[in-house]
C-alpha positions in Angstrom: -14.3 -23.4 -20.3 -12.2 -24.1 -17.0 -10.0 -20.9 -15.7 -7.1 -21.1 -13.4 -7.8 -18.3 -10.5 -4.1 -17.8 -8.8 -3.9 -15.4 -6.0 -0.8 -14.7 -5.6 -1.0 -12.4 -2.1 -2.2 -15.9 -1.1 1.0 -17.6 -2.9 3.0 -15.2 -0.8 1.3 -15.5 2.6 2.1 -19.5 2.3 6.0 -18.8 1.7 6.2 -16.8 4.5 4.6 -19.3 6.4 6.9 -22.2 5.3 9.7 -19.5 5.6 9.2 -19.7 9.4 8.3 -22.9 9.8 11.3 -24.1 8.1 13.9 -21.2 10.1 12.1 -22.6 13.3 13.5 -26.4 12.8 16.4 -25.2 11.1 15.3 -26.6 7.2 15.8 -25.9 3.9 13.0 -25.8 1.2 12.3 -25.2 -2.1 9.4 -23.5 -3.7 8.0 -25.3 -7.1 6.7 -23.2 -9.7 5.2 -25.7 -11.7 1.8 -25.3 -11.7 2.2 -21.5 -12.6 3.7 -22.1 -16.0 6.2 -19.7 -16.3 3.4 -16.7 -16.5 5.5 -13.8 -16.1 3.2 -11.0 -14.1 2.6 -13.6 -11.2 6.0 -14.9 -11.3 7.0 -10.9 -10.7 4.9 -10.5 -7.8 5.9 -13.8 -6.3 9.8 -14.1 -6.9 10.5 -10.4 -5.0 13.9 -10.5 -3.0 11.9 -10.1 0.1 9.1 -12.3 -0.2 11.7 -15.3 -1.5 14.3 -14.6 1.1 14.1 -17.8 3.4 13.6 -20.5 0.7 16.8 -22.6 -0.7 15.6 -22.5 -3.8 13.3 -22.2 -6.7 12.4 -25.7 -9.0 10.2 -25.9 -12.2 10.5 -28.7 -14.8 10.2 -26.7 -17.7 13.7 -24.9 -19.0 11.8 -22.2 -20.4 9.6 -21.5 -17.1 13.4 -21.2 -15.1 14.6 -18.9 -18.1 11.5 -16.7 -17.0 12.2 -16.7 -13.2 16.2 -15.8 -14.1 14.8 -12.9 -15.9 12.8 -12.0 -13.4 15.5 -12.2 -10.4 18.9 -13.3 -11.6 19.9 -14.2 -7.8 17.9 -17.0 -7.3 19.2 -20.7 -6.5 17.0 -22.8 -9.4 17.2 -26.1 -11.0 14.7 -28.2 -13.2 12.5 -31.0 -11.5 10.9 -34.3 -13.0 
């Protein structure tokens, strides 16, 4: 059977990464959840005020996967993706 390993300290890292990369040339970005489908206890970890600060904004295609990250922070900038 195939398993999906997330790390998501490693998740994290990246976004600070783009975070500066992206305040250095003055850009926006946005971080697609996608591939984590909506689970909830990485989502948590991931979607922290701090840790998400510097992105524009959050995209998922599934309605029920943005439902999740509302729950989970209620501030953040999120719209539905093809």
């Amino acid at each position: 059977m195939a398993k999906l390993r997330i790390f998501p300290e490693r998740i994290i890292d990246n976004i600070s990464k783009m975070n500066e990369y992206c305040k250095k040339y003055n850009k926006e970005w946005t971080f697609v959840t996608k591939v984590l489908g909506g689970y909830k206890p990485v989502l948590e970890k991931i979607l922290q005020p701090d840790v998400i600060l510097g992105t524009h904004s959050i995209g998922d295609s599934r309605v029920s996967s943005l439902k999740t990250i509302k729950k989970i922070n209620s501030n953040l900038r999120s719209f539905a993706i093809n």
